[in-house]
MARTORNU-545779 format. One line per 8 residues: number of its first residue (from 1); for each residue y, x, z of N, C-alpha, C. Coordinates in steps of 0.05 Angstrom, whole numbers. Layout:
// residues N
NUM) Y,X,Z,Y,X,Z,Y,X,Z | ... $
***
This chain:
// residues 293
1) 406,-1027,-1530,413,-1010,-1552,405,-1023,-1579 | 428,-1022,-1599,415,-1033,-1627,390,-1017,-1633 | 383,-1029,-1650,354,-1014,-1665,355,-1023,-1688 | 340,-1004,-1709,342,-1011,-1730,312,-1018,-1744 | 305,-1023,-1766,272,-1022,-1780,264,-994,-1785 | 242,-990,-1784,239,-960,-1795,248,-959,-1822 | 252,-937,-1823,272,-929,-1849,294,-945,-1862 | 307,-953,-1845,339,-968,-1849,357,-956,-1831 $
9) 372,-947,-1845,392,-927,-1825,413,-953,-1814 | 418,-935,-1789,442,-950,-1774,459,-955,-1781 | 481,-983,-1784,502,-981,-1791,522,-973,-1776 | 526,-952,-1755,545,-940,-1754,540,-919,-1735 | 553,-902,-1724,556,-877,-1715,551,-872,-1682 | 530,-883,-1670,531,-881,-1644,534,-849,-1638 | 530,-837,-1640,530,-801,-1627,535,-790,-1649 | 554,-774,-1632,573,-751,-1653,561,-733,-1647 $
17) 550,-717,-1674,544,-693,-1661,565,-662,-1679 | 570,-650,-1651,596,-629,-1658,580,-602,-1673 | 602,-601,-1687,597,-572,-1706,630,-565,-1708 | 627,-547,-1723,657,-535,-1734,653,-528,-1761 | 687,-517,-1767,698,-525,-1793,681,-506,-1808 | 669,-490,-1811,649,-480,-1834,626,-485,-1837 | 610,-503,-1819,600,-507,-1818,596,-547,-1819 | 604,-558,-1834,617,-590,-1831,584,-609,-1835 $
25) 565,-596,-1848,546,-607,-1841,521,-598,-1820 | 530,-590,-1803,523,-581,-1783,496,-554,-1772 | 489,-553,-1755,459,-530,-1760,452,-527,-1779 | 438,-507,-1790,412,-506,-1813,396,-523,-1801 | 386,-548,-1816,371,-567,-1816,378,-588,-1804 | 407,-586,-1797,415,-606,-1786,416,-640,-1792 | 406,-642,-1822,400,-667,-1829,374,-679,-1822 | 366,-662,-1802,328,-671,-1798,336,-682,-1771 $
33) 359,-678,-1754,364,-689,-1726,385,-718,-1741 | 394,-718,-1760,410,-739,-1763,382,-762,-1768 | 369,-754,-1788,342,-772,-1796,336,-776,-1774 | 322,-762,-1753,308,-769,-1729,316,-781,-1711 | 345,-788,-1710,357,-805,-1702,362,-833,-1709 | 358,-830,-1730,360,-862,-1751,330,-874,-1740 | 310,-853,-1741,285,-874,-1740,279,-880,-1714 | 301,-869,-1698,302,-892,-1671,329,-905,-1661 $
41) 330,-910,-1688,355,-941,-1691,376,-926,-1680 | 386,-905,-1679,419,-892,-1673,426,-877,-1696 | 451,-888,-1692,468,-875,-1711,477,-850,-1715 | 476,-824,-1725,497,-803,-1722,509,-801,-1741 | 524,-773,-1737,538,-757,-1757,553,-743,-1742 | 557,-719,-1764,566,-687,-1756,595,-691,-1757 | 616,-681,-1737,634,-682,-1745,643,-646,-1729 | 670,-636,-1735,680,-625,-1742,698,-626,-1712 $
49) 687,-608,-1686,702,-619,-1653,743,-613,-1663 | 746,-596,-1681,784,-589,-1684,788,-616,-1708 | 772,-632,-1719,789,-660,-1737,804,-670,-1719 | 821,-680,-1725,846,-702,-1705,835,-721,-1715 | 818,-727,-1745,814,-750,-1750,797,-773,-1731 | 781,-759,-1719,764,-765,-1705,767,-785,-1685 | 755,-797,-1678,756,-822,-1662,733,-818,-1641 | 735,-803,-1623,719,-797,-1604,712,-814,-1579 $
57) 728,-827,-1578,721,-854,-1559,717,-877,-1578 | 702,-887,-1593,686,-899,-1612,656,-890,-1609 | 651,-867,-1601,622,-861,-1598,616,-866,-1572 | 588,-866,-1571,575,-880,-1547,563,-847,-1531 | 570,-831,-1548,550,-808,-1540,564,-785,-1557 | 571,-760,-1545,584,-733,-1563,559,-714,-1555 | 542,-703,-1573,528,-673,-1568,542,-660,-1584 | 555,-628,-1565,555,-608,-1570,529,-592,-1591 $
65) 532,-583,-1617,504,-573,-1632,521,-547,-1645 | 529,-547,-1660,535,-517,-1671,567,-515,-1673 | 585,-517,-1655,605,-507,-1647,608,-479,-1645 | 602,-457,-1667,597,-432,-1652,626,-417,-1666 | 646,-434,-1654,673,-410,-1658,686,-413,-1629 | 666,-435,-1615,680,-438,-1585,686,-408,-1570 | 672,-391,-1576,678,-367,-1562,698,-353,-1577 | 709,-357,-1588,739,-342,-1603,758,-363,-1590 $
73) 758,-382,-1589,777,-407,-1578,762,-420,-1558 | 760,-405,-1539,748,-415,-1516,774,-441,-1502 | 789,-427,-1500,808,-444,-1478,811,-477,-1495 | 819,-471,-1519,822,-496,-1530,801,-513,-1540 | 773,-488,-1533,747,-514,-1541,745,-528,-1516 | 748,-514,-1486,749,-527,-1468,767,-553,-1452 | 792,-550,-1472,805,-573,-1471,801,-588,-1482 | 795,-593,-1509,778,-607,-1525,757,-620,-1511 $
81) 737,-601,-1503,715,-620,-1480,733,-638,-1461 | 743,-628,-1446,744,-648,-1426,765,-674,-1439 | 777,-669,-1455,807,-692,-1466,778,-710,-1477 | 756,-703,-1491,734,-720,-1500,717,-732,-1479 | 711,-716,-1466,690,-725,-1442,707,-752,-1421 | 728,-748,-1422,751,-770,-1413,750,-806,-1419 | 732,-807,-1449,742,-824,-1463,716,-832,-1479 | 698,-820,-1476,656,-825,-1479,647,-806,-1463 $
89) 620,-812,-1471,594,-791,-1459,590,-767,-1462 | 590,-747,-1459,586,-722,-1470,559,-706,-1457 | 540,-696,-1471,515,-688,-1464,525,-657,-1441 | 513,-654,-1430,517,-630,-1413,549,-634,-1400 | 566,-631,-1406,606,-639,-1401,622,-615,-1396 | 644,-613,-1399,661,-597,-1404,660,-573,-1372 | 654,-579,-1356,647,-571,-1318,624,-544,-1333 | 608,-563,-1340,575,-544,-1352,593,-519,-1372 $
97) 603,-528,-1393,611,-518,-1408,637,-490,-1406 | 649,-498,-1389,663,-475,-1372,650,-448,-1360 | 632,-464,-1339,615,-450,-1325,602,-426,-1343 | 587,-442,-1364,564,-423,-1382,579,-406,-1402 | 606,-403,-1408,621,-394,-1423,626,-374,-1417 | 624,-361,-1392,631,-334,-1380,609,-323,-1364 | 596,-309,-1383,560,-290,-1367,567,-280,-1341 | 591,-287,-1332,590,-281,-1300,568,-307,-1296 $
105) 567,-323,-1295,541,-342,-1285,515,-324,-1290 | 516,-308,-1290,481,-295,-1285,488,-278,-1261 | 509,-273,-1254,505,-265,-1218,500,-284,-1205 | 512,-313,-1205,504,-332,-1192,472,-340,-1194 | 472,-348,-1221,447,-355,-1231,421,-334,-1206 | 440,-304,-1207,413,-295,-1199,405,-289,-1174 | 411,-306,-1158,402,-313,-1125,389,-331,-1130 | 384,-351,-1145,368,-362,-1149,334,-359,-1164 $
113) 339,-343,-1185,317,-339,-1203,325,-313,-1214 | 302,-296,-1226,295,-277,-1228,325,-264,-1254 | 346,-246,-1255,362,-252,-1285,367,-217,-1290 | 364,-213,-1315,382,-182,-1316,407,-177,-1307 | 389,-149,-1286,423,-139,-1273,439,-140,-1290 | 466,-148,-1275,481,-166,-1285,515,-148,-1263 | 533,-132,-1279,552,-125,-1258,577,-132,-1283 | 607,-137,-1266,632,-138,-1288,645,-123,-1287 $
121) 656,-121,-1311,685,-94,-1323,703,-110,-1335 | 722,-94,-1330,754,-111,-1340,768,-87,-1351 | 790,-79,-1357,803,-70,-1373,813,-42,-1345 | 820,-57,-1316,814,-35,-1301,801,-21,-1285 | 776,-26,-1291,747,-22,-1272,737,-14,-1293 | 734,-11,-1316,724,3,-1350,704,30,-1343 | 728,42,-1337,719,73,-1336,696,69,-1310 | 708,68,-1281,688,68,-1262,675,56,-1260 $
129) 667,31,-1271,644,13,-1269,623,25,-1283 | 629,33,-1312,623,36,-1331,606,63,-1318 | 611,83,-1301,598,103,-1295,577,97,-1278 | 584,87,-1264,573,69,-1241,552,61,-1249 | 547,47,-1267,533,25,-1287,508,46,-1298 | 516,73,-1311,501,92,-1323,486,109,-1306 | 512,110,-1282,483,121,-1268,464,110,-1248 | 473,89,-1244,445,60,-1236,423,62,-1263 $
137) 427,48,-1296,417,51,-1300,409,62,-1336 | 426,85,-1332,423,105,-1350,434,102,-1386 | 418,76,-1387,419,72,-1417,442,33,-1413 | 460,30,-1421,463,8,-1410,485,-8,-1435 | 483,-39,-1433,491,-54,-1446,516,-70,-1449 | 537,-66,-1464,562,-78,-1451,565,-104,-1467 | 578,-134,-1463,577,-149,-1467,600,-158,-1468 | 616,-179,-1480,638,-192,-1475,631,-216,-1457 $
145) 648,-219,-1432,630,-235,-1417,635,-264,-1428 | 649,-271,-1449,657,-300,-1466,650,-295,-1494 | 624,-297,-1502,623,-286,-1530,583,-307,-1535 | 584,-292,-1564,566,-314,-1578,551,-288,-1601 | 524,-302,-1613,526,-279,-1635,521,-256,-1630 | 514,-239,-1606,505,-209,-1610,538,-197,-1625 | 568,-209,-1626,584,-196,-1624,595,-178,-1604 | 604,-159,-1614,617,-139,-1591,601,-123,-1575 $
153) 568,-124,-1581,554,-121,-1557,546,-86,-1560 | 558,-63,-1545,549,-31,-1546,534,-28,-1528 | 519,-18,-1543,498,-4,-1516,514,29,-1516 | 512,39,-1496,520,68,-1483,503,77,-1471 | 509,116,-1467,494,124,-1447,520,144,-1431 | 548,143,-1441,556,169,-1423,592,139,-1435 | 608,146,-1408,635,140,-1418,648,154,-1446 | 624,173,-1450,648,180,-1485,628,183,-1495 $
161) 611,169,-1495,601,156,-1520,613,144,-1544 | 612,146,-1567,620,132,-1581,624,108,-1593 | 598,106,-1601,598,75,-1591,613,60,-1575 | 627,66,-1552,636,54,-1543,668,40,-1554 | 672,49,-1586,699,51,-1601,696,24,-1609 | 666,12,-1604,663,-19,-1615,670,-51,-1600 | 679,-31,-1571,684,-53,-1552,700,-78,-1563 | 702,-97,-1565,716,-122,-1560,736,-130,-1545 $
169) 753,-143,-1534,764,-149,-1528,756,-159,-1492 | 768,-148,-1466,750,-146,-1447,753,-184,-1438 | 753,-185,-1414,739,-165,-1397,709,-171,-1407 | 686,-161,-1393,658,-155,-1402,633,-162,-1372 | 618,-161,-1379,580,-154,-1368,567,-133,-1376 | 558,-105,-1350,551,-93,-1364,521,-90,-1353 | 501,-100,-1366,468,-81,-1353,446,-62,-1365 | 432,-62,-1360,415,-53,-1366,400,-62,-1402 $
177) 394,-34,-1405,378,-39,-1434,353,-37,-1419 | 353,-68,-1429,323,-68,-1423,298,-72,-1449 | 283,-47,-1451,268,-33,-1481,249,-49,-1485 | 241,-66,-1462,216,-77,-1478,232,-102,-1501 | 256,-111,-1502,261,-125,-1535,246,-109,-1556 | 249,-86,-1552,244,-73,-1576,210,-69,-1582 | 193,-84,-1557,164,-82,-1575,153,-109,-1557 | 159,-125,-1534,155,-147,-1530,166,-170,-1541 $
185) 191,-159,-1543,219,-179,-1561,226,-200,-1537 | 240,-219,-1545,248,-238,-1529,242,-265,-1534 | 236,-284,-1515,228,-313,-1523,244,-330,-1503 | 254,-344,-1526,273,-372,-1523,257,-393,-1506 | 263,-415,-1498,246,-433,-1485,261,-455,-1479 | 266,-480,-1498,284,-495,-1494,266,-524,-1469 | 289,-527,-1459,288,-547,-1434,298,-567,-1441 | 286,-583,-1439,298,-614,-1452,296,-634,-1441 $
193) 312,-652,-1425,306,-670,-1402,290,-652,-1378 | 296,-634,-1372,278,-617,-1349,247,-609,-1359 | 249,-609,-1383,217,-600,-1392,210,-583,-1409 | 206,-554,-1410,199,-538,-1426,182,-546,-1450 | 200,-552,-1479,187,-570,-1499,169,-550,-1523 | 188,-531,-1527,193,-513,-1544,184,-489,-1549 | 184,-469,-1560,197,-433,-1549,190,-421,-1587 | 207,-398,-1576,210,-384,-1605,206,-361,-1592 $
201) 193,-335,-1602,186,-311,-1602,211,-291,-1625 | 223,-276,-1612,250,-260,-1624,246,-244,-1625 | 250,-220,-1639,242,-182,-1648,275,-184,-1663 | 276,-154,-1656,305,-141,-1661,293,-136,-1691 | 316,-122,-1700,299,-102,-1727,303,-72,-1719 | 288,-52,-1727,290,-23,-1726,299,-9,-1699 | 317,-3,-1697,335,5,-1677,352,-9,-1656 | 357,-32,-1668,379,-57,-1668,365,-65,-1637 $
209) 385,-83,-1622,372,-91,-1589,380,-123,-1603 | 394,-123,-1623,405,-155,-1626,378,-172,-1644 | 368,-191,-1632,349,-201,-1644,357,-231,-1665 | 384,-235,-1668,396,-255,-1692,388,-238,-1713 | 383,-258,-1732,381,-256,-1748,405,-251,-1777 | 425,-247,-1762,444,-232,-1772,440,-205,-1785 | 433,-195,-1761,437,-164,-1755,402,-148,-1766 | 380,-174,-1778,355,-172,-1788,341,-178,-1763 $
217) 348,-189,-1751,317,-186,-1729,308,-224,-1737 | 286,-223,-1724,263,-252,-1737,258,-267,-1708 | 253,-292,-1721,246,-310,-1702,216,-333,-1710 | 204,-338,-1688,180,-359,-1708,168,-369,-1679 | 166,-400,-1680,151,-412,-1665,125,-401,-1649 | 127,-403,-1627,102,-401,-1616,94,-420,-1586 | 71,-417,-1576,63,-444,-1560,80,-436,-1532 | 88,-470,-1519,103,-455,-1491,83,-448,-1471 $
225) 88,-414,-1463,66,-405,-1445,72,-418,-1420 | 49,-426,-1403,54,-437,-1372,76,-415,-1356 | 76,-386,-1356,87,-379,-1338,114,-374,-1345 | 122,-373,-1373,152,-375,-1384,164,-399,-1384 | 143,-427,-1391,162,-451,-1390,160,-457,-1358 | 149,-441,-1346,157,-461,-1303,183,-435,-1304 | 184,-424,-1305,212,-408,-1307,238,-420,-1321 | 235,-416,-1333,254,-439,-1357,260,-464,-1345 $
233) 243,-479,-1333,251,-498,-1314,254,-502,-1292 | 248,-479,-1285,267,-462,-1252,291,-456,-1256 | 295,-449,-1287,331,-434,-1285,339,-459,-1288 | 339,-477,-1307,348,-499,-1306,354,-525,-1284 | 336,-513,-1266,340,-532,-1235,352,-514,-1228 | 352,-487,-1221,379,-481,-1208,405,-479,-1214 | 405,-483,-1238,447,-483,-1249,452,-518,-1250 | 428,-532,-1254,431,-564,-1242,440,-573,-1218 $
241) 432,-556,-1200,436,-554,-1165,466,-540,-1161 | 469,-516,-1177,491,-505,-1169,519,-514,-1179 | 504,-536,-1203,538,-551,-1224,536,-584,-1211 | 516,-585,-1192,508,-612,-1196,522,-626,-1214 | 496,-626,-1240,500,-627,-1261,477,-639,-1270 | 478,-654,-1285,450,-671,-1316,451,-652,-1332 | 430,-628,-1331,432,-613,-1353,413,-632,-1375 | 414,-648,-1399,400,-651,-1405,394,-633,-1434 $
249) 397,-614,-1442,397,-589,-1458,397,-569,-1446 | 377,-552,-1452,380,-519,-1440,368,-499,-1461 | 373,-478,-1462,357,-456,-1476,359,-432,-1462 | 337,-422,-1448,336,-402,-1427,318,-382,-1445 | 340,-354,-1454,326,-329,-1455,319,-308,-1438 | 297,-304,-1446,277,-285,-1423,263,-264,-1436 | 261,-242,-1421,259,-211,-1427,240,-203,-1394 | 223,-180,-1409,208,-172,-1397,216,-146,-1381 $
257) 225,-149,-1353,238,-123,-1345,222,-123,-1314 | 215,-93,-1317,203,-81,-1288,182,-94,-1285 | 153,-107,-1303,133,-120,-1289,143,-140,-1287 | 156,-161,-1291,163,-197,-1300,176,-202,-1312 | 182,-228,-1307,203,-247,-1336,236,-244,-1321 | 256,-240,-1341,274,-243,-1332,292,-254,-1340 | 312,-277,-1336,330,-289,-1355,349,-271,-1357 | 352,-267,-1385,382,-249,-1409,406,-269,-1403 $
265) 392,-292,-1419,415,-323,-1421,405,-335,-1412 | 425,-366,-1403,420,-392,-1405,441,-398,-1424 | 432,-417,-1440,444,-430,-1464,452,-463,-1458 | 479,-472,-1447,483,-499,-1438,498,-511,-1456 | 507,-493,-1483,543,-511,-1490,529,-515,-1518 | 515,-492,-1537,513,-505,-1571,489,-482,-1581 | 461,-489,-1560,442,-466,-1579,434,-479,-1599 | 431,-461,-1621,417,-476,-1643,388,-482,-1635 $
273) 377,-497,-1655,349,-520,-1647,336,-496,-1665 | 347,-483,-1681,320,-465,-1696,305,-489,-1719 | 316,-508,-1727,304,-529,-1744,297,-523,-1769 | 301,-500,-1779,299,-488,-1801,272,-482,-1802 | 265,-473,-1776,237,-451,-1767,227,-471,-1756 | 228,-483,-1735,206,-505,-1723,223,-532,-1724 | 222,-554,-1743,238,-582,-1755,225,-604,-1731 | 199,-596,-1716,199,-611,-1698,225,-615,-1678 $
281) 231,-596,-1672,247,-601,-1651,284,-615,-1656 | 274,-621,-1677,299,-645,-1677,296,-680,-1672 | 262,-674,-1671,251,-701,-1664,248,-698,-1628 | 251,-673,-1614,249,-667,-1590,285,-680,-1580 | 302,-657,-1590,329,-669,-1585,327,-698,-1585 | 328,-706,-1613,329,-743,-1615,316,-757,-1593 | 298,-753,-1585,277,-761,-1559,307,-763,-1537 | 317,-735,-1530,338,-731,-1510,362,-753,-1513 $
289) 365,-751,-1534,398,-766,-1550,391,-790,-1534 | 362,-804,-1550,362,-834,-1544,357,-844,-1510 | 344,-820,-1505,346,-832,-1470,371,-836,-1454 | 387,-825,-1467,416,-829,-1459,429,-842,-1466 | 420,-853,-1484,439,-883,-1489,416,-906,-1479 $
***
């Protein structure tokens, strides 16, 4: 691998790292993973996965980082992956990226490791699932099963509910509200090369179950606990086993339901690093980038 001196940036672009068009300079803080990459002699830059300009087989390496309109254009972000993955490297690959795109992977996921019940609705199973669903378990959460962002997401307690006027576009995931978000909250726990590096502690705001910070809810570093990060790297060995797959990025959310941990998500295709809130972990990524080249 070239290398550079400390503090002399690379002369050219080994790893692309993907964002989209409103985003053209990539994450919040996303210039602290470009730096942290320079001071171990690789090149990046953010580009834009819908440019034609782009020269994608010229890079040695593509990470997926804040692509977050892939779930409105799923089909054509997934062609995009693989027409790229064809022609360079691509971190996680378009197989991973399919897979994790549709929260039906937490039925699978959950024969393996612990995940929130987890059942599907479509446009004609709505009504009876949907009852089904309430009276298993009473208060319950509907989801778009291809979605991003805490969009689309109603919680219900009766089919004429109201709320339910907010649905999205189907088909869906529907489970359980599970209450302790609302005074345990939820913690992130990123996996990186198979190693729980990370974690962030999440709280909704007020009423809200959505803990982005969109919608007001907060996020802030905290230490990775032993019994959340060997989980986190349990879910991560088992969707490794089940994609046989190099996950080398993961972000596994986990919620406290019935007396243990339970994974909400796994995050394989574009979680944010949170660099804004903890800037280490773009020197954690960079760590990842460079072992791979």
């Amino acid at each position: 691998m070239r290398t550079a001196r400390a503090g002399q940036a690379p002369s050219s672009a080994d790893v692309l790292l993907v964002t989209f068009a409103l985003l053209p300079d990539g994450e919040p803080g996303g210039d602290l993973l470009v730096s942290e990459l320079a001071e171990r002699g690789v090149g990046a830059r953010w580009v834009d996965w819908t440019d034609p300009g782009v020269d994608w087989a010229a890079a040695r390496l593509v990470a997926v980082r804040s692509a977050w309109d892939y779930h409105r254009r799923c089909v054509e972000f997934l062609g995009w992956a693989r027409e790229t993955a064809a022609v360079t490297r691509m971190l996680n690959g378009p197989d991973v990226f399919a897979w994790n795109a549709d929260k039906s992977y937490l039925l699978e996921l959950g024969r393996d490791v612990p995940t929130v019940p987890t059942a599907l609705l479509d446009d004609a199973t709505l009504a009876s699932g949907l009852r089904d669903a309430i009276e298993r378990w009473h208060t319950v959460v509907i989801k778009p099963r291809t979605g991003a962002g805490g969009v689309g997401v109603v919680v219900a307690q009766s089919t004429s509910d109201q709320r339910l006027e907010g649905l999205t576009a189907g088909p869906w995931v529907v489970q359980p509200l599970v209450e302790s978000v609302r005074t345990t909250g939820e913690t992130s726990v990123y996996v990186l090369g198979g190693v729980a590096l990370s974690a962030f502690a999440k709280a909704p705001a007020g009423e809200d179950i959505r803990v982005h910070e969109l919608y007001g809810g907060s996020v802030r570093p905290v230490p990775v606990d032993d019994e959340l990060g060997a989980l986190a790297e349990e879910t991560v060995r088992a969707a490794a086993n089940l994609l046989d797959a190099d996950l080398s990025y993961a972000r596994v959310d986990l919620l406290r339901w019935q007396g243990g941990w339970v994974v909400s998500e796994l995050e394989l295709i574009e979680p944010g690093l949170y660099l804004d809130v903890d800037p280490s972990n773009a020197g954690r990524f960079a760590d990842v980038v460079q072992r791979h080249l």
